[in-house]
C-alpha positions as CSV (number, residue, x, y, z in Angstrom):
1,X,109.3,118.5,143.9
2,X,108.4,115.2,145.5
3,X,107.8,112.8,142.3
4,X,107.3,108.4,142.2
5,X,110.4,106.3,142.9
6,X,112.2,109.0,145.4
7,X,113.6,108.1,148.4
8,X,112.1,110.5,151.2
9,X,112.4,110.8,154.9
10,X,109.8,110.5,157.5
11,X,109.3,114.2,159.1
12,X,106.7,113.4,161.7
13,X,106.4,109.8,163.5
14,X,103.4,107.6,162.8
15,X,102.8,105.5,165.8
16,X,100.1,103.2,164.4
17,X,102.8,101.5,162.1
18,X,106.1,101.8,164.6
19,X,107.9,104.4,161.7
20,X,110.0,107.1,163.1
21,X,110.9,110.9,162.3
22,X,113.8,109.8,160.0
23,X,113.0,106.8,158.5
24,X,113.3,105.7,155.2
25,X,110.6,105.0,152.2
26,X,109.7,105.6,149.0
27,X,107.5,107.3,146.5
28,X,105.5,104.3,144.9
29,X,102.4,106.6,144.0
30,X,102.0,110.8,143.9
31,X,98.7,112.4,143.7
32,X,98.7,114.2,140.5
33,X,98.3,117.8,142.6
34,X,101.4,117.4,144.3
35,X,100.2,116.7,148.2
36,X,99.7,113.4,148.6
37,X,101.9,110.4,148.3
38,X,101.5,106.7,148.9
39,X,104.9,106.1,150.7
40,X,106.4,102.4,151.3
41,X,108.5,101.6,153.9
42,X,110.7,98.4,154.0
43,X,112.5,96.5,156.7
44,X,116.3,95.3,155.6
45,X,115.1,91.9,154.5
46,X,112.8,93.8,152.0
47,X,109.4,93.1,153.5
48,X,107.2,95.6,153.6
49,X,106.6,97.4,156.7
50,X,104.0,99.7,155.6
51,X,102.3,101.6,152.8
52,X,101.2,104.8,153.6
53,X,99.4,108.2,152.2
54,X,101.2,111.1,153.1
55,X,100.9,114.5,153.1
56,X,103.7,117.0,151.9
57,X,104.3,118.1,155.2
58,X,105.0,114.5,156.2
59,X,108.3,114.0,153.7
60,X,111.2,115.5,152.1
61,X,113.8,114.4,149.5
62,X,116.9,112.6,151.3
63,X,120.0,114.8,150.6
64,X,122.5,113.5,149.1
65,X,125.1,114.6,151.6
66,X,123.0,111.9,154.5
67,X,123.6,108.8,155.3
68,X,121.1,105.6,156.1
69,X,120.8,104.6,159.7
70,X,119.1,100.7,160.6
71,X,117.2,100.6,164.1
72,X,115.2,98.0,165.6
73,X,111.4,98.2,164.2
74,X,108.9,98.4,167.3
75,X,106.1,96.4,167.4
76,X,103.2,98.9,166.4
């Protein structure tokens, strides 16, 4: 279960804000029925990229066994 303050991965890409399947955010709000999620993503100088409702569907917990990746952000 999806709760605040986890680290989640992107499963679908958002064009509108240049995030990719597989980025990285955060859990900085859940809906108290369990679907929706006010993810934030950050670039590596700790600016926020984007905050963003999500869906279920649109997340999942990172595993412990992956590792963080850094790519370029695309202008949206």
């Amino acid at each position: 279960m999806i709760k605040e303050l986890d680290t989640v991965v992107l499963t679908r890409d958002i064009t509108e804000y240049g995030l990719k399947t597989g980025d990285i955010g955060a859990i900085v709000n859940a809906c108290k029925d369990g679907n929706g999620f006010e993810t934030e993503f950050i670039a590596g100088n700790g600016g926020t990229i984007a905050v963003v409702t999500l869906m279920a569907r649109d997340i999942r917990l990172m595993k412990e066994s992956e590792i963080l990746h850094v790519r370029k952000l695309q202008a949206a």
